[in-house]
Every structure is written in structure tokens, then in C-alpha cells.
ZALUMDO-988341 format. One record per residue (C-alpha): x, y, z; residue in one letter. Coordinates in pm, 1 decimal, always signed. Example, Ala and Ser with C-alpha at 12.3 -4.5 7.8 and 13.67 -1.06 7.14 Angstrom:
<logus>
- u  v  w  aa
- +1230.0  -450.0  +780.0  A
- +1367.0  -106.0  +714.0  S
</logus>
This chain:
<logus>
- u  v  w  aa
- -3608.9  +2135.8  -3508.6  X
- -3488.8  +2304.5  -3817.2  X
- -3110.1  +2257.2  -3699.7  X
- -3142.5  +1900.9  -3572.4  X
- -3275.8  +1837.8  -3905.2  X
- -2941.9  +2007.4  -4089.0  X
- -2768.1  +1814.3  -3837.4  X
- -2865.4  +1495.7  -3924.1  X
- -2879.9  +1547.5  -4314.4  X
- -2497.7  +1582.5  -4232.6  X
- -2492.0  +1231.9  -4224.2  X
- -2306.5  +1203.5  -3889.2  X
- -2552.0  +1215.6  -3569.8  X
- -2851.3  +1077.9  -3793.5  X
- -2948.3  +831.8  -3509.9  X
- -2922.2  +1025.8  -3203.4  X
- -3052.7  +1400.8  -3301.3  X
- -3404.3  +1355.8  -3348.5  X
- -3431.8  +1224.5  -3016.4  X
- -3201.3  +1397.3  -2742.2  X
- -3404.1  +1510.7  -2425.3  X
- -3548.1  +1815.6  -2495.0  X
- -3359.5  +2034.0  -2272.3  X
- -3056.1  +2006.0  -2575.5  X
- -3263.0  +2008.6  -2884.7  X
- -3290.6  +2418.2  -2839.8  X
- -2938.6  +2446.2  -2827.8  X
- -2792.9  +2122.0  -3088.8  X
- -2442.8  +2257.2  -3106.3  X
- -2464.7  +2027.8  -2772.4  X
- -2456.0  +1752.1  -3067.2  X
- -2088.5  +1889.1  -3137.2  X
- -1967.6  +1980.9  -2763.9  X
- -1741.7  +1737.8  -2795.0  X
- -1679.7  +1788.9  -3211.8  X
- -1537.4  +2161.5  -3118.0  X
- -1255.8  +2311.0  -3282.4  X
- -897.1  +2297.7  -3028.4  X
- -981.6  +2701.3  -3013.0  X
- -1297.0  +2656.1  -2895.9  X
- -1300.5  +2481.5  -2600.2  X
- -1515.4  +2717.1  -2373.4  X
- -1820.5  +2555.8  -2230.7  X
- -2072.1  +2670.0  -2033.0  X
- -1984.4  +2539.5  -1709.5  X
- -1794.7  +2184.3  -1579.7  X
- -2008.2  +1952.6  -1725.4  X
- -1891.1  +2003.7  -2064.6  X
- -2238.7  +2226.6  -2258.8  X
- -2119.6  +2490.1  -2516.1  X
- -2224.3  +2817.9  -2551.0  X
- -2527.2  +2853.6  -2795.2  X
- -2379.5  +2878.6  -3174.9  X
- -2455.8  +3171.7  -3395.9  X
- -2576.4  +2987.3  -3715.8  X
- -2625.4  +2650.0  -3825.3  X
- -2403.6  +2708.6  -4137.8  X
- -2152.9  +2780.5  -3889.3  X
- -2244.2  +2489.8  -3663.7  X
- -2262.6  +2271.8  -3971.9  X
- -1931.4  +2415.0  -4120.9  X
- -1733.9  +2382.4  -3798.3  X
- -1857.0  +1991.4  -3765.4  X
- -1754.6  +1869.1  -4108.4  X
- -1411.1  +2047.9  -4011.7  X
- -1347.9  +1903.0  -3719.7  X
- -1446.4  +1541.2  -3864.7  X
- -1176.0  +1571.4  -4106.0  X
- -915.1  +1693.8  -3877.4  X
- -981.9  +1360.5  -3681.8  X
- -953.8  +1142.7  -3949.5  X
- -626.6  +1279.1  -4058.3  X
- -504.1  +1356.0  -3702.8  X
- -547.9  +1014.6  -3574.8  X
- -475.5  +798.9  -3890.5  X
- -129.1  +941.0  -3854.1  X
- -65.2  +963.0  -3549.2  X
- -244.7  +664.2  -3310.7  X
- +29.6  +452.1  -3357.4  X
- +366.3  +570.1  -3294.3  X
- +445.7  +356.4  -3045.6  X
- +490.6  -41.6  -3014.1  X
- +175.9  -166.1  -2842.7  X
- +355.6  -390.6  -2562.3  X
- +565.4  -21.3  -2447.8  X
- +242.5  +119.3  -2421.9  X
- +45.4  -71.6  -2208.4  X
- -120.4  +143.2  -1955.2  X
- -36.3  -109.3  -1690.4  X
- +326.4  -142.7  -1723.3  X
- +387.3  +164.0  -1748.2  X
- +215.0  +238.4  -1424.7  X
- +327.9  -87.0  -1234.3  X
- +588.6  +41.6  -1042.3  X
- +421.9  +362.1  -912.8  X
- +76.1  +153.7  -875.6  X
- +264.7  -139.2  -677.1  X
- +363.9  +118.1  -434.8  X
- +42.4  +330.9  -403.0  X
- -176.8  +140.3  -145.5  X
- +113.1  +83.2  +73.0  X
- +198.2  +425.7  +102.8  X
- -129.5  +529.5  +157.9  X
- -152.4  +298.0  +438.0  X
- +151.4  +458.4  +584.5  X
- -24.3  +796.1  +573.6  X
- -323.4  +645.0  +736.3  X
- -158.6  +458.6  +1059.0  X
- -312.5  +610.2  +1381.9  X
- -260.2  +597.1  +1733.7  X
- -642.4  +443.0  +1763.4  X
- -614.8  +123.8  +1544.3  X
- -997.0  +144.2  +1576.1  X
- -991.1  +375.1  +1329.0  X
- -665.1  +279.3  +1122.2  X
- -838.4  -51.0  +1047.7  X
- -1159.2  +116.3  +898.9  X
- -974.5  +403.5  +732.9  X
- -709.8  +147.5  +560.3  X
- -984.6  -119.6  +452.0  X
- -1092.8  -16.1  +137.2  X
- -642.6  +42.0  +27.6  X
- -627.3  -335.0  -19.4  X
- -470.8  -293.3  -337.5  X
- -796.1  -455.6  -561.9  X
- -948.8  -187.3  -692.8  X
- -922.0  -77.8  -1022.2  X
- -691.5  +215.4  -951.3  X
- -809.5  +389.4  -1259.1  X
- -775.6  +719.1  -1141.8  X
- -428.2  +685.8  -990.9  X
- -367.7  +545.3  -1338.3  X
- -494.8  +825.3  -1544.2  X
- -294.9  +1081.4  -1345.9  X
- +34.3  +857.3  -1347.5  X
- +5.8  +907.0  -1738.6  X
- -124.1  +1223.5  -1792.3  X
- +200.5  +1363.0  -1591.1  X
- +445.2  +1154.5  -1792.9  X
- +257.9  +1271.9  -2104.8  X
- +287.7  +1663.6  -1996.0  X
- +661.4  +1601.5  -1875.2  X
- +748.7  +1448.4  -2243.6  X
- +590.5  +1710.5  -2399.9  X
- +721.6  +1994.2  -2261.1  X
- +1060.1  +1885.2  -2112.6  X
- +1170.8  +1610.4  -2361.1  X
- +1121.7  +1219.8  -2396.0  X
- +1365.8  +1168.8  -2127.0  X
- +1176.3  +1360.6  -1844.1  X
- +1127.7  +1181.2  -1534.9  X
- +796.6  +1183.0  -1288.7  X
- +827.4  +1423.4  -1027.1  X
- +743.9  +1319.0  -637.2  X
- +510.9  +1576.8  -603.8  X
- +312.5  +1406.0  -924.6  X
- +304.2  +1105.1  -785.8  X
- +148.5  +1244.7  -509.1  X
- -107.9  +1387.5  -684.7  X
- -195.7  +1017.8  -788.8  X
- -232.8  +912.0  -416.0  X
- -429.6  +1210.7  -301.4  X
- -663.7  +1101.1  -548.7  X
- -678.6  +777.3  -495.2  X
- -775.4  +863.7  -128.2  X
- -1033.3  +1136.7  -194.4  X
- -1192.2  +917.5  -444.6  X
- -1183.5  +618.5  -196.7  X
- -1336.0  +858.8  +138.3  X
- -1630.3  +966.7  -127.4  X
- -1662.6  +599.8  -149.7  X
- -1665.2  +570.2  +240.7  X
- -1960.6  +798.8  +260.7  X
- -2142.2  +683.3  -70.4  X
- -2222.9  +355.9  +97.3  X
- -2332.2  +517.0  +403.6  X
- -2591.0  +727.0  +198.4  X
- -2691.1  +433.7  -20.8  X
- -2694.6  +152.4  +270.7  X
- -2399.2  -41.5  +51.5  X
- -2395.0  -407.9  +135.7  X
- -2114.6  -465.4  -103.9  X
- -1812.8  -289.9  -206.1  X
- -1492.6  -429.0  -462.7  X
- -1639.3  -827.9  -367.9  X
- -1642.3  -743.2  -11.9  X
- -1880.9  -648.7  +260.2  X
- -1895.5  -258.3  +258.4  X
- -1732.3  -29.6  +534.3  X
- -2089.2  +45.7  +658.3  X
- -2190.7  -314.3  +705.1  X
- -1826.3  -388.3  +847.2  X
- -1783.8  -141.8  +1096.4  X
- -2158.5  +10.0  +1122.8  X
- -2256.8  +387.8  +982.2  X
- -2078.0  +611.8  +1227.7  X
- -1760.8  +475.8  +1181.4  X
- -1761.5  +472.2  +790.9  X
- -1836.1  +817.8  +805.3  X
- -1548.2  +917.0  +1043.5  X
- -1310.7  +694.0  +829.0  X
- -1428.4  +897.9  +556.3  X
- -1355.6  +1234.0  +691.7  X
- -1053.9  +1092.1  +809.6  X
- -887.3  +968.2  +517.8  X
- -973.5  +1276.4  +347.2  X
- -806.3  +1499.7  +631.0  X
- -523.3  +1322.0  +570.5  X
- -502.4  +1367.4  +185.0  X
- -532.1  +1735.6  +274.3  X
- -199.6  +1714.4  +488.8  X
- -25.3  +1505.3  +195.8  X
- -165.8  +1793.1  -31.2  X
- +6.3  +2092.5  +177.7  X
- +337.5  +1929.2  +199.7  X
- +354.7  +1949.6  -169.1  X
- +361.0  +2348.2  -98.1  X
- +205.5  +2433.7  -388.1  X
- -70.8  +2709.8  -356.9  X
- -215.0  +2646.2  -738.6  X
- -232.2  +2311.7  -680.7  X
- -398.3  +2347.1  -358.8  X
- -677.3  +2598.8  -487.3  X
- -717.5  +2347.7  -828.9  X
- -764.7  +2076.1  -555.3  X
- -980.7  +2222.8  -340.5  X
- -1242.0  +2243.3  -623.2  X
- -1288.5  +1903.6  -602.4  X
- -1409.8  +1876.0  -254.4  X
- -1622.3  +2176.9  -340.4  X
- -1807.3  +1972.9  -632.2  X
- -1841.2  +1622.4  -483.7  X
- -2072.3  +1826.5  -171.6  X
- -2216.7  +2006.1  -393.5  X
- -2279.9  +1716.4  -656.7  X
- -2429.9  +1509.0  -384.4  X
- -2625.4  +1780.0  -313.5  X
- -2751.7  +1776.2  -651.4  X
- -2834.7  +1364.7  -612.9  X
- -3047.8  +1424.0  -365.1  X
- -3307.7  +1668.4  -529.3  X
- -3489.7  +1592.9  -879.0  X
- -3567.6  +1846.6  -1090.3  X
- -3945.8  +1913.9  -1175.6  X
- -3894.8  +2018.5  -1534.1  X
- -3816.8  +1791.1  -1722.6  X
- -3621.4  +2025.7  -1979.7  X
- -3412.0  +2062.9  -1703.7  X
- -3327.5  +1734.9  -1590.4  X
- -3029.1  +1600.0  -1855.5  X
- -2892.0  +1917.8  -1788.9  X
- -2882.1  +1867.5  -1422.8  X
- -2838.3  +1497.6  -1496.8  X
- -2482.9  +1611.9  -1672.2  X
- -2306.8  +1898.3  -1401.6  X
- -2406.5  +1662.2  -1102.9  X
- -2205.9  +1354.1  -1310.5  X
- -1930.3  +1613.2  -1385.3  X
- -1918.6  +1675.6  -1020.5  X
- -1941.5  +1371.0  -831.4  X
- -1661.0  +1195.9  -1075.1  X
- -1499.4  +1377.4  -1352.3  X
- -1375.8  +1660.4  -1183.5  X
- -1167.2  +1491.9  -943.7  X
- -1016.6  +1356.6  -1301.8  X
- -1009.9  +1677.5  -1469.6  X
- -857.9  +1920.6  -1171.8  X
- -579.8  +1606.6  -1069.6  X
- -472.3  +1601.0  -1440.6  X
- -419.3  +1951.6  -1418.6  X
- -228.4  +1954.9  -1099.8  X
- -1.4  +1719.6  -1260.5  X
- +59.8  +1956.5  -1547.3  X
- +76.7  +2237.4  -1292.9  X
- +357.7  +2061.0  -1113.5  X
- +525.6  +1967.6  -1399.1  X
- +558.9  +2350.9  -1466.0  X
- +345.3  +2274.5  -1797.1  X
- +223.9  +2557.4  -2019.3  X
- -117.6  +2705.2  -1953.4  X
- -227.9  +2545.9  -2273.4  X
- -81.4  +2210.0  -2183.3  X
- -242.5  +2245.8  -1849.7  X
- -630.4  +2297.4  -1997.8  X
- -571.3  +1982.0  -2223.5  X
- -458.0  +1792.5  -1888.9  X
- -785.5  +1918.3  -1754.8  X
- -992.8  +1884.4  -2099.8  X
- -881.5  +1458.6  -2084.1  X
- -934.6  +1444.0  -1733.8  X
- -1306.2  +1595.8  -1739.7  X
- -1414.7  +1406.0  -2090.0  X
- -1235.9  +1057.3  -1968.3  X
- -1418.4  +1109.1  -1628.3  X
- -1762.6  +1189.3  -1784.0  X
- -1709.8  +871.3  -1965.7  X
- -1622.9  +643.1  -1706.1  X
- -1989.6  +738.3  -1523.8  X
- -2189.2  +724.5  -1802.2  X
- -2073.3  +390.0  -1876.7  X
- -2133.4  +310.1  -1526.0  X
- -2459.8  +435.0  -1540.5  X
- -2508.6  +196.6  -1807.9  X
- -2370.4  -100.9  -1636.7  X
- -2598.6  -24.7  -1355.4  X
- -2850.2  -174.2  -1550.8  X
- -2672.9  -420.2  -1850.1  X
- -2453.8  -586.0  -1584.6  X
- -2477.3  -838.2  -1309.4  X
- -2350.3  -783.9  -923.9  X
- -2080.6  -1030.0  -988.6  X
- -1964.0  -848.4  -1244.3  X
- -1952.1  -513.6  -1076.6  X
- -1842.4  -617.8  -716.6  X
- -2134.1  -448.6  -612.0  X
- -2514.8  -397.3  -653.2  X
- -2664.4  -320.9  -964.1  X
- -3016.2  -174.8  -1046.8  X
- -2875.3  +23.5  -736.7  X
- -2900.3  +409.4  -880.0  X
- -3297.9  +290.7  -897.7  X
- -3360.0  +165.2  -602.7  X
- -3164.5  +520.9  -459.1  X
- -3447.1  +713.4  -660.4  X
- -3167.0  +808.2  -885.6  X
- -3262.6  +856.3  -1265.9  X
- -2991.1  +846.3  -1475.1  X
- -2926.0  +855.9  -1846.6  X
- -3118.7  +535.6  -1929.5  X
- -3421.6  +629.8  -1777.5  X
- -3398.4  +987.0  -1845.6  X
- -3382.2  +904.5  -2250.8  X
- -3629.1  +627.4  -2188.3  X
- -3878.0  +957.1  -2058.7  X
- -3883.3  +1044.1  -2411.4  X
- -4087.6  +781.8  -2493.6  X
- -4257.4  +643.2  -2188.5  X
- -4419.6  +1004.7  -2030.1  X
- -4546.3  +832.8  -1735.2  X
- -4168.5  +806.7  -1653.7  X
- -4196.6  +1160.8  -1526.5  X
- -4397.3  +1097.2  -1210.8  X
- -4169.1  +818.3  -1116.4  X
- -3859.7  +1015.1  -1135.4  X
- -4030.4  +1265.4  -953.4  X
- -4111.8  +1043.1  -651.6  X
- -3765.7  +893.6  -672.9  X
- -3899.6  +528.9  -757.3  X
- -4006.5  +531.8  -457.7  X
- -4372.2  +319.8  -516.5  X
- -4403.4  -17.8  -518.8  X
- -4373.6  -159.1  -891.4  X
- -4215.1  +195.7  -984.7  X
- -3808.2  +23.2  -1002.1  X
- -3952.5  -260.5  -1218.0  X
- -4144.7  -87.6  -1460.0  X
- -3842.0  +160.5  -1502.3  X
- -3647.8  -110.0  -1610.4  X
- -3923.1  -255.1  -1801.3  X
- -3932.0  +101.8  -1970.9  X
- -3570.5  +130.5  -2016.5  X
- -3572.8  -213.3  -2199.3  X
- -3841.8  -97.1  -2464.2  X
- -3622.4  +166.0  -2565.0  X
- -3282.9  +278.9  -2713.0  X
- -3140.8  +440.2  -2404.5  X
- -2896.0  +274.9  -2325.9  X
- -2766.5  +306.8  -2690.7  X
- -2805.8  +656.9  -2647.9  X
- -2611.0  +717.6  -2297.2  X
- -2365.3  +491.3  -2468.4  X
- -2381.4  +777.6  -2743.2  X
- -2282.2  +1036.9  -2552.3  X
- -2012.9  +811.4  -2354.8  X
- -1856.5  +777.0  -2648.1  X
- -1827.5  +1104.0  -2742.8  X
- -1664.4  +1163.5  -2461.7  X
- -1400.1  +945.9  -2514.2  X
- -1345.1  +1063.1  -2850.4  X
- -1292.1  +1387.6  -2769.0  X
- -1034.9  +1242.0  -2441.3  X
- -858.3  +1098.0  -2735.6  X
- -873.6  +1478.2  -2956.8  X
- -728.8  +1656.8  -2656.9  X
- -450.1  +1458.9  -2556.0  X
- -339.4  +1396.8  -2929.3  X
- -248.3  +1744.6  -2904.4  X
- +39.7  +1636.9  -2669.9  X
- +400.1  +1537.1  -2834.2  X
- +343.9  +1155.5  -2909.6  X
- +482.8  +955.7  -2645.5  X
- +417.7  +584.4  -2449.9  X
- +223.7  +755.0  -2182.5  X
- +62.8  +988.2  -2491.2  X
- -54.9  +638.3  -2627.6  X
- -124.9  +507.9  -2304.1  X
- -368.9  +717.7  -2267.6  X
- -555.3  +734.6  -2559.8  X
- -571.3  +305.8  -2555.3  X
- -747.1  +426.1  -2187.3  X
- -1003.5  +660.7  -2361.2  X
- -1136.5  +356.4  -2582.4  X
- -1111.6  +95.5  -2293.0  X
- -1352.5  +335.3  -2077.5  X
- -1632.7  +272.0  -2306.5  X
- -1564.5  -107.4  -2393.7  X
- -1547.0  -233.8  -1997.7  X
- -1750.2  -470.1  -1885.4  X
- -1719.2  -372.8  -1529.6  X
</logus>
């Protein structure tokens, strides 16, 4: 408690210290693992914990560092660009206009059974944020290391379709295992088509993604890819069991959001830079914006589940409840309401138990605080790829960083 009280005399984490789950509080340089020096950037495992620090002078030291290198990093250097050059969107329109259609091409069949399940989801409404991300995050690395003038390489852009389609197949089976009704305003695969199907579309469209993948010929980029199928089993995997100790469960809560979401981010943002024959360094901040931008994006979504309405989302909220799923909100909320604890334990699964876990939720600041840790997230998106030469795409994505934890939807 001693350091989470040095911590907060700092001035800078006074609101959130005192009351992060338990399994951190040992260990409250996980306060700064996103405030970390650029040469320390080794973390435990994927989802982003540091390695215990050796003092808190050090700890202390190091944060009040690293908050002034922000300041005068980004006060100079946000706004390079004209705003209207660096709107995400246009510079992504032509690739993006192009991306559902050519993933339809790779999906056509000699069974139009199946091409019309496997192609219903690549309608061209979705919010083709990942696509997006890796669109930028390869112009970015080409500027920086070739010059203003590079162009986007084929092989990048089909690193921005593969995961588009890997994302969209996890989707495919998601609403199998969670009995989806909806899906993007629509009726969900599984209701569409019925269970077997969506799961067959599923592993299709992700067979095929593998075949787009080899063509590229690229064994790094293979092996980086790979990883990703790797953590979304092994992430749902993870979903599926609760952990009885409650020190444990943020922890747990954490790696199984790094691996059902922000890896695919993180290891496609450093294919990109692998393809774009990158640096090594350039390559681990690819990977560093990828992972914190993806972390963000879920635990804003975890929030939505329960701030936002179904029209909203284009599909269920209150849903990660209902699954047995405890997230952020309610894991915080556990802080305060003990009784919590049995109910994540039996997944929810009572009558009464959803309700009063909102109820609970309500009473308390979790929200705020998964919001919290959201946004450090995206601050620290915004530290790595500042590193980069400043370019459109550069700016691009750092306006993307802030926009993950401001959506409504």
C-alpha cells in the first residue's frame, strides 16, 4: 500500500490507485505499464503487465519522466499536418472501397450454399476498423523508413484483407457460441442460416485467408500471423472458465482481452512493417500501436456493453452478462460489492444474478475505471507511433487512438 500511496501523492493516478483490483496493487508499476520509458517496453506477456519494478523512487522517478516527455513530445509534434489530409477515412477510401469486394472474390465457391453464408457478413457496413488501422500503420512505416513518397505495397494491403476476414470468421463463430440474434443491424449468420452452417462459413473463410496469406510468400509474416489464430482459441478458451481467485481474475480478465482482439491488431501491424522491410525497432512500435489500440477498442466495448443501447451497437447489449462473462465493470464493481464474487463464479447464471450485477455496477465507479485503463491505452497508442517520422497516415493514426475511447458505438 506504501507505493500506491507514493503513487498517488504524485498527483497523477490519485483517483484510480487506491482502488485497482487487488491482483495489481502488489505490483503498481502496473499504474505506469503504459507510462514506460521507449527503452522499456518489455512486459510480462501479451496483455501488456510489466515486470515488477525495483524501487518506488525508481518507479516514481521514471513516471514524472515520462509525463514530461509527453507533454513536450506531443505539444510539438500532434499537429504537423492539415486536419482535412489527415482524415483516417480518406486516406483509406480507396483501399477500403475495394476491400469487401475482393474478399468476396476470394470467397466464391462452387457450392453457392456456402458462398452465400461465407460472403454475408462482407457487405461493406461494418466499421472496417481493423482494415483501417493496418492501411495506416503500413503507410506510416513506409514514410518512415523509405521517404514521404513511398507507396503501399500489394502484399500490405493484403495484410488488411486477411484481417478483415479472420476478424469477421471469429465473428462467425462468436455468435454461434453466444446464440447472436443480431449482428451489424442484421439477423446474425446463426439465426440466418442455422448453427452448423455458421460454423463451416467460419472455418471456411478463415481457410481461405490462410491461402491469401501463403501467396504473399513470406515465412515471417506467416509465423507473426499464425499467432493470432493461436490466441483467439486459446482466448476463447480462457472465456469459458472463471477464475476462483479473485486476485487472479483482472489478470486473466486482461491476456484473454489481449487475445481475443488486440493481437490480431498488434501481429497485422507488424506484418505490415515486416513487409515493408521496416527496421526491427519500427516493427515492435507497429506491434506496440496495434496491441495498445486493440486493448482499447475492447475495453471500451466492454463498457458500451453496459452504457449503450442495442440500436446503438447493432447488436445486443448487457450481452457479456447474460454469457456469464464478467468484464471490467463488474470485476471493479467486486471491489466494493463482495457478494459479486459468487455471481461471477456461477457465471450469472441465477435468476436475479444479471440484474443485480448491473444494479452493482451502477452503484459504483467502474465504468470510470475500465474507462481509466482504456484510456491509457490509447495514450500510450499515441506515445508509440509518435516515434514514427510525422506523416498523414502518422496523424491518422494518432486522431484513431483518441476516437477509440470517445465512440459511442
Amino acid at each position: 500500500m506504501a507505493t500506491s500511496l507514493g503513487l498517488r501523492n504524485v498527483g497523477l493516478l490519485r483517483p484510480i490507485v487506491p482502488r485497482l483490483p487487488r491482483s495489481l496493487r502488489p505490483r503498481l508499476n502496473s499504474t505506469t505499464w503504459l507510462l514506460v520509458s521507449e527503452k522499456s517496453n518489455t512486459t510480462c506477456c501479451g496483455c501488456g503487465l510489466p515486470p515488477v519494478v525495483a524501487s518506488l523512487a525508481t518507479c516514481t522517478k521514471r513516471l514524472l519522466r515520462d509525463v514530461r516527455h509527453f507533454s513536450s513530445h506531443f505539444s510539438t509534434n500532434s499537429n504537423v499536418f492539415p486536419k482535412e489530409i489527415c482524415s483516417p477515412e480518406k486516406l483509406t477510401q480507396d483501399d477500403l472501397a475495394s476491400l469487401h469486394g475482393n474478399i468476396r472474390k476470394e470467397l466464391i465457391s462452387n457450392r453457392r450454399s456456402l458462398q452465400d453464408v461465407a460472403q454475408y457478413y462482407f457487405d461493406g457496413k461494418g466499421k472496417a476498423f481493423r482494415p483501417m488501422i493496418v492501411l495506416l500503420t503500413a503507410s506510416a512505416c513506409n514514410a518512415h523508413t523509405h521517404g514521404a513518397n513511398s507507396k503501399l505495397l500489394e502484399t500490405q494491403r493484403q495484410i488488411a484483407m486477411i484481417a478483415e476476414m479472420i476478424h469477421t470468421a471469429s465473428l462467425m463463430h462468436d455468435d454461434v457460441i453466444d446464440n447472436a440474434d443480431t449482428r451489424r443491424n442484421k439477423m446474425a449468420i446463426n439465426e440466418m442460416w442455422g448453427q452448423k452452417k455458421a460454423i463451416l462459413a467460419g472455418d471456411f473463410v478463415l481457410s481461405v485467408s490462410s491461402q491469401v496469406l501463403a501467396r504473399i510468400g513470406n515465412d515471417e509474416v506467416v509465423l507473426i500471423l499464425s499467432q493470432v489464430l493461436d490466441d483467439l482459441v486459446r482466448g476463447e478458451f480462457m472465456q469459458l472458465g472463471s477464475k476462483e481467485d479473485e486476485n487472479e481474475r483482472f489478470s486473466h480478465y486482461l491476456k484473454k482481452t489481449f487475445m481475443k482482439t488486440a493481437s490480431l491488431m498488434a501481429h497485422s501491424c507488424q506484418a505490415v512493417a515486416v513487409l515493408g522491410q521496416c527496421h526491427e525497432d519500427v516493427s515492435k512500435i507497429a506491434y506496440e500501436y496495434g496491441r495498445n489500440i486493440g486493448m482499447a477498442f475492447q475495453l471500451i466495448d466492454d463498457v458500451l456493453d453496459f452504457v449503450s443501447s442495442d440500436a446503438e451497437m447493432g447488436k445486443p447489449t448487457s450481452a457479456d452478462l447474460k454469457l456469464g462473462l464478467a468484464t471490467g465493470p463488474v470485476l471493479f464493481a467486486a471491489e466494493k460489492f463482495p457478494e459479486l464474487e459468487a455471481m461471477i463464479m456461477r457465471r450469472f447464471s441465477e435468476p436475479g444474478d444479471v440484474e443485480r450485477a448491473k444494479e452493482a455496477v451502477a452503484k459504483t465507479d467502474g465504468i470510470e475505471q475500465t474507462r481509466y485503463i482504456a484510456n491509457q491505452h490509447s495514450q500510450e497508442a499515441k506515445r508509440q507511433i509518435s516515434r514514427l517520422t510525422p506523416s498523414p497516415a502518422r496523424q491518422a493514426l494518432i486522431e484513431l487512438s483518441q476516437r477509440v475511447v470517445t465512440r459511442l458505438k
